[in-house]
DOPA-887307 format. One record per residue (C-alpha): x, y, z. Coordinates in nm, 2 decimals, decimal comma. Example, Ala and Ser with C-alpha at 12.3 -4.5 7.8 and 13.67 -1.06 7.14 Angstrom:
// residues 2
+--------+--------+--------+
:      X :      Y :      Z :
+--------+--------+--------+
:   1,23 :  -0,45 :   0,78 :
:   1,37 :  -0,11 :   0,71 :
+--------+--------+--------+
***
This chain:
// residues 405
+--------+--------+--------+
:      X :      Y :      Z :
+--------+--------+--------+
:  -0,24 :  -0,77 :  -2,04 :
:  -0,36 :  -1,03 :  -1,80 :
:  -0,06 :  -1,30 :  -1,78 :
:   0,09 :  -1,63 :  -1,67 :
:   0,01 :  -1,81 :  -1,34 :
:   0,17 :  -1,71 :  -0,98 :
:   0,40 :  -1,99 :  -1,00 :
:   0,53 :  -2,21 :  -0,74 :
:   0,88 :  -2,08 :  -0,60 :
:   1,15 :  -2,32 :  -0,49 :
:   1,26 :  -2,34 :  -0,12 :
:   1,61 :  -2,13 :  -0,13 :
:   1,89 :  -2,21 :   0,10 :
:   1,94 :  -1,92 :   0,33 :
:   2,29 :  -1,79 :   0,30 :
:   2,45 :  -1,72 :   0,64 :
:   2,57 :  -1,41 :   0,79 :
:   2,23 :  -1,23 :   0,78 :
:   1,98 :  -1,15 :   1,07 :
:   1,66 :  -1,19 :   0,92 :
:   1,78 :  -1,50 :   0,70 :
:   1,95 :  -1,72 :   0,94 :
:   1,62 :  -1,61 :   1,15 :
:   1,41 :  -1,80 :   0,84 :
:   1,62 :  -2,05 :   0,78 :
:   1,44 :  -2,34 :   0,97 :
:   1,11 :  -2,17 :   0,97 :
:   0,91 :  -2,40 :   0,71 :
:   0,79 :  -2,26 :   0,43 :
:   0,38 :  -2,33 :   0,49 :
:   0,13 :  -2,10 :   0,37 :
:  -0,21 :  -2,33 :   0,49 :
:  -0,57 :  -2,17 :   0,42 :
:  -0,56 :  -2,17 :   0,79 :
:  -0,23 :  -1,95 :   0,81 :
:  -0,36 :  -1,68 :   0,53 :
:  -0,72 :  -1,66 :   0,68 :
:  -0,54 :  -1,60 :   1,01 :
:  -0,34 :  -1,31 :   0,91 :
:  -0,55 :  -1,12 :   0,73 :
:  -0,84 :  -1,13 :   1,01 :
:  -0,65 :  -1,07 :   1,26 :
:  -0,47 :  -0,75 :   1,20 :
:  -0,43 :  -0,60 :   1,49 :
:  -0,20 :  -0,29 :   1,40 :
:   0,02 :  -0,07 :   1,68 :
:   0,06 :   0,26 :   1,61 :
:   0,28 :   0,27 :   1,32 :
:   0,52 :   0,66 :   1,17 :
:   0,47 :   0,98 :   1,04 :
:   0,42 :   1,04 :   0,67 :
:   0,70 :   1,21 :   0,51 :
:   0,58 :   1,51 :   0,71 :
:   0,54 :   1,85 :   0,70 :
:   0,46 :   1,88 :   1,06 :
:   0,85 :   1,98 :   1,13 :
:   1,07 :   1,69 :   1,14 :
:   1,30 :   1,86 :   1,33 :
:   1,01 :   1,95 :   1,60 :
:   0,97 :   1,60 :   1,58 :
:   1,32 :   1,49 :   1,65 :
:   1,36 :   1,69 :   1,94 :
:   1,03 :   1,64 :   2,08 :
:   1,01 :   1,51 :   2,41 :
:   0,61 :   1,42 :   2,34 :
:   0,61 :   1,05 :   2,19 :
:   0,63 :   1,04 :   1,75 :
:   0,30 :   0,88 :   1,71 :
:   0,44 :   0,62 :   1,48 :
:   0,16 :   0,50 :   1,18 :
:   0,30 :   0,28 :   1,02 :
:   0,27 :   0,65 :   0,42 :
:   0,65 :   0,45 :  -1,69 :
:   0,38 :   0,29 :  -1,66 :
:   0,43 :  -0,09 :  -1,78 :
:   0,19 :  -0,39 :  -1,78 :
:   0,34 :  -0,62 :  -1,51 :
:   0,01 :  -0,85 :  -1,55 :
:  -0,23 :  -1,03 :  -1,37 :
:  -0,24 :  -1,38 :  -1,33 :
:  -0,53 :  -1,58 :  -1,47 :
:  -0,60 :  -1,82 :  -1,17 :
:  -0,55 :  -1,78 :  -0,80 :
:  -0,21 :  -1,95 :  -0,70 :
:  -0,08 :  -2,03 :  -0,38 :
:   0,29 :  -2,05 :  -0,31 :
:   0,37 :  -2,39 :  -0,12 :
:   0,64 :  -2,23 :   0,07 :
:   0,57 :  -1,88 :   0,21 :
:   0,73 :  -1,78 :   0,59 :
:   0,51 :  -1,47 :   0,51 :
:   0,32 :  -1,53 :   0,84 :
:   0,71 :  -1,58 :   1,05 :
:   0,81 :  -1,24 :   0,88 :
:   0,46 :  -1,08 :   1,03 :
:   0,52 :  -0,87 :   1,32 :
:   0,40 :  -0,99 :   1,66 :
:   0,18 :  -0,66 :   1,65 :
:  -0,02 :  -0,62 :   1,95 :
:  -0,23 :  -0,31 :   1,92 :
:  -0,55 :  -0,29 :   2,02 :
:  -0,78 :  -0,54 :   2,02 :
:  -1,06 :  -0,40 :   2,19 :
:  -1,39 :  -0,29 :   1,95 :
:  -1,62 :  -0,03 :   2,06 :
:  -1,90 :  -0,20 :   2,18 :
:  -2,12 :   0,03 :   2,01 :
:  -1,97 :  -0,09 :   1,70 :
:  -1,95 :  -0,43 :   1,77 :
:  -2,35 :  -0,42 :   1,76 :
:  -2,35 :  -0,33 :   1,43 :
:  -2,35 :  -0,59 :   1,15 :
:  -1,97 :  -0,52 :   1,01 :
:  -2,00 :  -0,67 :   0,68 :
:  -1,92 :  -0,39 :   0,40 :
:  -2,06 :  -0,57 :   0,13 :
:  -1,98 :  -0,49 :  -0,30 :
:  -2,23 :  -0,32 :  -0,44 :
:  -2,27 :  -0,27 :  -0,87 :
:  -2,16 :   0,00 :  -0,97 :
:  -2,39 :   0,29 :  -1,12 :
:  -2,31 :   0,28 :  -1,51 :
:  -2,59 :   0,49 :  -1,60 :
:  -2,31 :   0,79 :  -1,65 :
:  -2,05 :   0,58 :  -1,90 :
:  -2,22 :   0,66 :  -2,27 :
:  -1,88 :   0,63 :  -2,46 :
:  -1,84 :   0,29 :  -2,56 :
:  -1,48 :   0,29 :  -2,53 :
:  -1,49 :   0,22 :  -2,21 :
:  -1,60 :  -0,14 :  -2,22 :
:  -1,27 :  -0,35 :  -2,21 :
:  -1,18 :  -0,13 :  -1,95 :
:  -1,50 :  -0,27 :  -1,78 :
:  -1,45 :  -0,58 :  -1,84 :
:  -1,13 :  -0,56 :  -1,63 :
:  -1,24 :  -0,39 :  -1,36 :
:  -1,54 :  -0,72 :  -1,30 :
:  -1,28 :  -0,95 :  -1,32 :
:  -1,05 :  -0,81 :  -1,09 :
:  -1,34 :  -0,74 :  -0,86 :
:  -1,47 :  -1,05 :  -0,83 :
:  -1,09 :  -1,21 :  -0,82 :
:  -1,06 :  -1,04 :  -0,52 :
:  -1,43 :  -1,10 :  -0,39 :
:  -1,33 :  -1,48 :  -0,45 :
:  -0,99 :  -1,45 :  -0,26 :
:  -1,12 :  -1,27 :   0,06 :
:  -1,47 :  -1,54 :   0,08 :
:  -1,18 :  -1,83 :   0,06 :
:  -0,91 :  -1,71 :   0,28 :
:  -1,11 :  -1,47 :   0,56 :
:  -1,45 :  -1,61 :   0,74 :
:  -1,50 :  -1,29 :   0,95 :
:  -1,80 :  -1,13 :   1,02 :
:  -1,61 :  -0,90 :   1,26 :
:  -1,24 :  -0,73 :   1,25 :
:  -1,05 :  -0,73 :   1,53 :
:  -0,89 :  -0,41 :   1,49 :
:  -0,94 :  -0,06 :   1,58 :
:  -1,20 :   0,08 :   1,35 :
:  -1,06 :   0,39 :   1,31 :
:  -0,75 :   0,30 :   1,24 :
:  -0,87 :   0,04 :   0,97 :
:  -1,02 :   0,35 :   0,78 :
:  -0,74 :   0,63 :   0,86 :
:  -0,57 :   0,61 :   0,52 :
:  -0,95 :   0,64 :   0,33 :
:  -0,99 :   1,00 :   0,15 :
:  -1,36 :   1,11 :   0,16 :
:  -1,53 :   1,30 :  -0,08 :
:  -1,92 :   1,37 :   0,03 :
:  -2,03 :   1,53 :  -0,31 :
:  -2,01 :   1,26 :  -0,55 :
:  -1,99 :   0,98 :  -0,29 :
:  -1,62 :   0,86 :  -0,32 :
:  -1,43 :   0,69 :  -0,05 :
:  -1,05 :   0,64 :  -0,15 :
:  -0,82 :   0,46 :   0,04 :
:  -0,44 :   0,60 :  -0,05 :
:  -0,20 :   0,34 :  -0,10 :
:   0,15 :   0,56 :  -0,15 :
:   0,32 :   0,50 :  -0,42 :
:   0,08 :   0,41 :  -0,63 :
:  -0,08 :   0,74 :  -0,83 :
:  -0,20 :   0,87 :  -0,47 :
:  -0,07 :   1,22 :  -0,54 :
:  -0,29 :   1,28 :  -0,81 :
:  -0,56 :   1,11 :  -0,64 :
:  -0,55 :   1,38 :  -0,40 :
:  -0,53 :   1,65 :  -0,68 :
:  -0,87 :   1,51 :  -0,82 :
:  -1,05 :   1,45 :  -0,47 :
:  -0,96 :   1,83 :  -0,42 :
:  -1,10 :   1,92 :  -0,76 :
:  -1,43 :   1,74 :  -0,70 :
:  -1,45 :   1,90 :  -0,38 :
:  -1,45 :   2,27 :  -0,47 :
:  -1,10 :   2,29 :  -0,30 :
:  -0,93 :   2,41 :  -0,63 :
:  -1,02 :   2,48 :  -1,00 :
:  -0,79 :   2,26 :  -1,19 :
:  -0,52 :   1,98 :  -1,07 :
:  -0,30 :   2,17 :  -1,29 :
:  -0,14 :   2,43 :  -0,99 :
:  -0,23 :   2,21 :  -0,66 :
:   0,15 :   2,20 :  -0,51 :
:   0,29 :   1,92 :  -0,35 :
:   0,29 :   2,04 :  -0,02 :
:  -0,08 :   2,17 :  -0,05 :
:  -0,15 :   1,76 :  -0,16 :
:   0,04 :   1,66 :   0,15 :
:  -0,02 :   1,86 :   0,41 :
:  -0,28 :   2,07 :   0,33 :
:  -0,51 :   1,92 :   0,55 :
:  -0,78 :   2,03 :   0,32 :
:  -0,97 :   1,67 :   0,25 :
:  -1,15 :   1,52 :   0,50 :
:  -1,03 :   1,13 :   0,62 :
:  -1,32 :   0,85 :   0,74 :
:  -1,14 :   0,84 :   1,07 :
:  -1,31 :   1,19 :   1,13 :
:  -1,61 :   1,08 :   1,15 :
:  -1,78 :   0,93 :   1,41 :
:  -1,87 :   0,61 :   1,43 :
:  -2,23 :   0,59 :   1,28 :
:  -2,05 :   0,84 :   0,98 :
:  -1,82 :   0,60 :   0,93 :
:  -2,05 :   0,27 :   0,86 :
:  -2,30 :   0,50 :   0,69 :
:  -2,06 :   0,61 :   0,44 :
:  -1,91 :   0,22 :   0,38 :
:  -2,20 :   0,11 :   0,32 :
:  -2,35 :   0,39 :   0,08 :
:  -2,06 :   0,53 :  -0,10 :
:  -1,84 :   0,40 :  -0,40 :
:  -1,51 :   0,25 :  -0,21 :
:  -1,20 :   0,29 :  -0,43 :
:  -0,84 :   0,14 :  -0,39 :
:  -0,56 :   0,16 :  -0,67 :
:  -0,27 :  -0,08 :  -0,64 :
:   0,08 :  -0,12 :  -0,79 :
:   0,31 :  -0,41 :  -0,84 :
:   0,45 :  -0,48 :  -0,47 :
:   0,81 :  -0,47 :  -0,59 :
:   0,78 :  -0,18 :  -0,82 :
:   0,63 :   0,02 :  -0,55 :
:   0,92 :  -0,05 :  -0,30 :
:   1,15 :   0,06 :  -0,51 :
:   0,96 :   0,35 :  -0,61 :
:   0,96 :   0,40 :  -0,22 :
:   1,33 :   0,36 :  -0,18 :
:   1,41 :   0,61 :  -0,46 :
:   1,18 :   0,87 :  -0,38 :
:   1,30 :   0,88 :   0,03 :
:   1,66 :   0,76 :   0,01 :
:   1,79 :   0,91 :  -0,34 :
:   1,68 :   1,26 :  -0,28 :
:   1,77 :   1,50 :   0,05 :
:   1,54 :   1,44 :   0,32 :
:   1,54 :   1,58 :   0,60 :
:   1,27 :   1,31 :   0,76 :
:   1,37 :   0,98 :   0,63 :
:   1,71 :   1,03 :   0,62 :
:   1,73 :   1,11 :   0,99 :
:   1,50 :   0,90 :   1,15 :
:   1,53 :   0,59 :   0,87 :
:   1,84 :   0,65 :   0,73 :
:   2,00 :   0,68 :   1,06 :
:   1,90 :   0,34 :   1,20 :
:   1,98 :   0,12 :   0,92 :
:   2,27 :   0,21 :   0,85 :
:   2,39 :   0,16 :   1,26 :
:   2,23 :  -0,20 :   1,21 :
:   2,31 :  -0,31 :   0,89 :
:   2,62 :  -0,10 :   0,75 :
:   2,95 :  -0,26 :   0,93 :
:   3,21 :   0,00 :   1,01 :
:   2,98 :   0,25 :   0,90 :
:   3,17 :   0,63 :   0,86 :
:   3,06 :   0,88 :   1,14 :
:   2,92 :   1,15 :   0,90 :
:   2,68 :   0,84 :   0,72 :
:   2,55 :   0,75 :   1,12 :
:   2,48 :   1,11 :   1,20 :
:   2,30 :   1,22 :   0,91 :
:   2,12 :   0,88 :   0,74 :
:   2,24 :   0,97 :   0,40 :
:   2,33 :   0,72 :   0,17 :
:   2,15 :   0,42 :   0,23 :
:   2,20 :   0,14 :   0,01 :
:   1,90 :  -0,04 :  -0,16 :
:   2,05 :  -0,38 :   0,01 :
:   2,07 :  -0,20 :   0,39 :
:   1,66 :  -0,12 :   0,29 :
:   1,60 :  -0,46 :   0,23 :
:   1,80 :  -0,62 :   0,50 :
:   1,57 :  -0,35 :   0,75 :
:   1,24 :  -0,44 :   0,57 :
:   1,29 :  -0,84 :   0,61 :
:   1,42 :  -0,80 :   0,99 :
:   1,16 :  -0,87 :   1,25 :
:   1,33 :  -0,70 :   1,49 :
:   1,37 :  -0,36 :   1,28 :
:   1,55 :  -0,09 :   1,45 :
:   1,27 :   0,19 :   1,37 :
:   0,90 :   0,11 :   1,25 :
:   0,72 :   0,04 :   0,96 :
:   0,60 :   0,33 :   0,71 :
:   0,27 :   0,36 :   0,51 :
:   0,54 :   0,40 :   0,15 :
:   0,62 :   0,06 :   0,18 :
:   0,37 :  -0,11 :   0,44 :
:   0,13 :  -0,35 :   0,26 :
:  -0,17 :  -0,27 :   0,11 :
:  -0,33 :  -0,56 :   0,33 :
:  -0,23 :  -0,39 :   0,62 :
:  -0,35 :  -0,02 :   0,45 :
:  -0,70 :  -0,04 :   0,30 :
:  -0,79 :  -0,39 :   0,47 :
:  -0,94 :  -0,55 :   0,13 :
:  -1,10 :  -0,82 :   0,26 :
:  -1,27 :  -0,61 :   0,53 :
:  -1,40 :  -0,32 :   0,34 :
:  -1,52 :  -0,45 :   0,04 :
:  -1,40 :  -0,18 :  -0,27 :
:  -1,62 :  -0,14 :  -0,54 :
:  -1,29 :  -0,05 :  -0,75 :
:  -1,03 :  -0,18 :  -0,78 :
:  -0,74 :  -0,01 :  -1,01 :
:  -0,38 :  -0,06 :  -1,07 :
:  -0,12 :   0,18 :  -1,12 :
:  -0,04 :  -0,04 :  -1,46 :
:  -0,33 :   0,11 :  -1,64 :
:  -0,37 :   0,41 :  -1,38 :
:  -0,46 :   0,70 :  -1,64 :
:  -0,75 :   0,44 :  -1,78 :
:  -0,87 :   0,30 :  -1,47 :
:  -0,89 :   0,63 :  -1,30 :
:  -1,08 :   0,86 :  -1,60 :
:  -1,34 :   0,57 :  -1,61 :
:  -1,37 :   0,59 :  -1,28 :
:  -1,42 :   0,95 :  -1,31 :
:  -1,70 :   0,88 :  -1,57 :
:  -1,87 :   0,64 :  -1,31 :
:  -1,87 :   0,90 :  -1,05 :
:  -2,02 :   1,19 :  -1,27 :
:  -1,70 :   1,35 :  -1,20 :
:  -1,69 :   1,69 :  -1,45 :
:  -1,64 :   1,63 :  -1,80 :
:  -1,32 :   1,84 :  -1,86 :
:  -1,21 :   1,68 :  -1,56 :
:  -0,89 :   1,42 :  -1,66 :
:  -0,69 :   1,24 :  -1,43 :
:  -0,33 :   1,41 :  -1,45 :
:  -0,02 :   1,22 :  -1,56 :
:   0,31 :   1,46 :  -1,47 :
:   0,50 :   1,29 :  -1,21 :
:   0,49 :   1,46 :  -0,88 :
:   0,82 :   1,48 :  -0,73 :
:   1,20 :   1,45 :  -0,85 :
:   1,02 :   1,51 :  -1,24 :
:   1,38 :   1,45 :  -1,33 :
:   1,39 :   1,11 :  -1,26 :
:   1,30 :   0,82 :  -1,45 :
:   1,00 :   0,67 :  -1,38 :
:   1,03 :   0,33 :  -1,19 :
:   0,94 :   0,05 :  -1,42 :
:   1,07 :  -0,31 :  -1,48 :
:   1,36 :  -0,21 :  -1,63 :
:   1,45 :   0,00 :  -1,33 :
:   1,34 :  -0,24 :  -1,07 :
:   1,57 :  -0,47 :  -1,23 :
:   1,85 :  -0,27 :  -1,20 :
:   1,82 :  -0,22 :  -0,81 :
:   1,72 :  -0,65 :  -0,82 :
:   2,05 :  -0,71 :  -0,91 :
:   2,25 :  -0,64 :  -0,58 :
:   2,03 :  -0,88 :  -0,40 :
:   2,07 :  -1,27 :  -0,39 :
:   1,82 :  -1,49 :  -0,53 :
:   1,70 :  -1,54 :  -0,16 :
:   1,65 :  -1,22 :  -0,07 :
:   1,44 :  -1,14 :  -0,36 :
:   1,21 :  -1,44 :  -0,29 :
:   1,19 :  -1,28 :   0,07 :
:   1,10 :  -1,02 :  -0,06 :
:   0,78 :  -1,15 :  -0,23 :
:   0,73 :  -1,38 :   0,07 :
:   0,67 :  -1,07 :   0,25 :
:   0,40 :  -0,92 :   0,02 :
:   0,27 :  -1,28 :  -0,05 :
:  -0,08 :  -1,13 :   0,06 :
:  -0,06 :  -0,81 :  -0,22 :
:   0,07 :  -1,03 :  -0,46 :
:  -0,23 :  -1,28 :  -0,45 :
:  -0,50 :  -1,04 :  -0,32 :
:  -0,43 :  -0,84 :  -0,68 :
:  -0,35 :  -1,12 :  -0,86 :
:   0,00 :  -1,01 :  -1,00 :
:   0,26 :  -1,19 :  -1,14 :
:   0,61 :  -1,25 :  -0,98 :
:   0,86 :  -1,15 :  -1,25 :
:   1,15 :  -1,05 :  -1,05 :
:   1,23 :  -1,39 :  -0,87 :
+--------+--------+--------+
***
């Protein structure tokens, strides 16, 4: 259901004894036009860390070749009515000082970059089920249409193309360009993608590992760059989102709870030296055991110890939504809907269903309110609000509520 207002948030006092707090604590909480509009046009992203991946970790670890580093239920959390701004945001002072490249291929720079929203073809959709659904998917088009002409002015990005599009899926036969925000259904998504492809038969027996690191679907950043434009311009542009909270915690479970022999080292490792005093030696030489409160102390800290990672990075800095313009825009909330109308928009095969098993740790329960408020509950009232200060852009962008303050 769409729900209350982002409300305004009360300036917390910043308790002591904490890096990235007592760094906050006389930043003033100011989120201008100017301030919002600046950071989302000028995302200018370094090479940021492996995806949970296949590609050895421990070849990695012992590499002497430089880790390229790129920075990898269901409940109704809501959408708020009316686009809110928070009075006191140090989202911008928690931003990175990210230097990356700021050079644009001149070729490309010639071009006219504006990746405008385009109607969608609803010649397909017969079943007349489909329309609230619809209805939904207008509104929070244009909600984020509305957001990205008030807050960005830019008629040129002044990042590296090809990284702004590394994390969009394409599919050539039915025209689909998905950019994979993890945590948020993107499994599945790849399942389906491979489907419509000719890559398999079913989603039914597409492993994880064959999902992951299958190298079997095709990205945009493989193309060159007339490909690229071509295909923003003429293809259906998809992004599904989650509640920001709900998918760090997701996040956390998934690569801290379980053996991993990626995140644990490399992570696990690193934030427990920082942030874990009088840390045992077996914890500091395998990563193991990393408390939800050490993972938020490393998120908020802007001088992190190891990089970012696409599982928890924002989706402002993944799919760049007020850059490419998505024709769809879904939400992990009401995944199984959004994505089998999607399907129907697309011609996708009739028999074709979006799956709904979980894909990892099946075990587990799946990460909802309830759960997030559970993990919620070691952190101060603060550090939660930090939290949302840091995806203060996700949170408006997608228009979702902020329950967990």
């Amino acid at each position: 259901m769409e729900a209350g207002r982002v409300e305004k948030r009360r300036e917390q006092r910043a308790t002591p004894g904490w890096g990235p707090i007592n760094y906050l604590r006389s930043t003033p909480r100011i989120m201008t036009t100017e301030k919002i509009q600046e950071h989302i046009t000028n995302q200018n992203p370094k090479s940021h860390m492996f995806e949970d991946p296949k590609d050895k970790p421990e070849n990695l670890l012992n590499s002497k070749r430089p880790i390229r580093v790129f920075t990898e239920t269901n409940h109704s959390q809501g959408e708020a009515p009316a686009l809110g701004r928070n009075p006191g945001s140090p989202t911008i002072q928690l931003i990175e000082k990210q230097q990356g490249t700021k050079i644009l291929f001149r070729k490309f720079s010639k071009t006219n970059w504006s990746v405008d929203i385009h109607p969608l073809n609803k010649s397909l959709v017969t079943d007349s089920k489909w329309k609230r659904i619809d209805e939904t998917q207008e509104k929070r088009r244009s909600f984020l249409q509305e957001f990205c002409k008030k807050y960005s002015g830019v008629s040129h990005p002044q990042s590296n193309v090809f990284h702004m599009v590394s994390r969009i899926y394409v599919e050539d036969k039915h025209k689909i360009l998905y950019c994979e925000v993890p945590k948020a259904g993107c499994s599945n998504w790849k399942r389906i993608l491979m489907v419509l492809n000719g890559l398999a038969p079913s989603v039914d027996n597409i492993s994880h590992d064959a999902v992951h690191y299958g190298k079997h679907l095709k990205k945009l950043d493989s193309f060159d760059l007339k490909g690229i434009y071509s295909r923003l311009n003429t293809y259906t542009k998809a992004v599904f989102v989650r509640d920001p909270m709900e998918r760090l915690v997701s996040a956390f479970r998934d690569k801290f709870e379980h053996p991993n022999s990626y995140y644990h080292p490399v992570f696990g490792k690193a934030i427990i030296k920082k942030y874990r005093p009088n840390a045992f030696e077996e914890a500091l030489n395998n990563g193991s055991g990393v408390k939800f409160k050490e993972f938020i102390h490393y998120l908020l800290d802007s001088h992190r110890p190891v990089g970012m990672d696409i599982h928890w990075e924002k989706v402002s800095k993944l799919c760049y939504p007020c850059l490419i313009h998505y024709d769809f825009v879904g939400k992990f909330e009401t995944l199984e809907e959004d994505a089998n109308y999607f399907l129907q928009l697309i011609g996708a095969p009739k028999e074709l269903k979006f799956p709904n098993f979980k894909d990892r740790h099946s075990s587990d329960k799946r990460t909802n309110a309830q759960v997030v408020g559970q993990y919620l509950k070691d952190l101060t009232r603060t550090e939660r609000q930090l939290i949302y200060d840091f995806y203060y852009l996700d949170y408006l962008m997608f228009n979702y509520t902020t329950p967990f303050l």
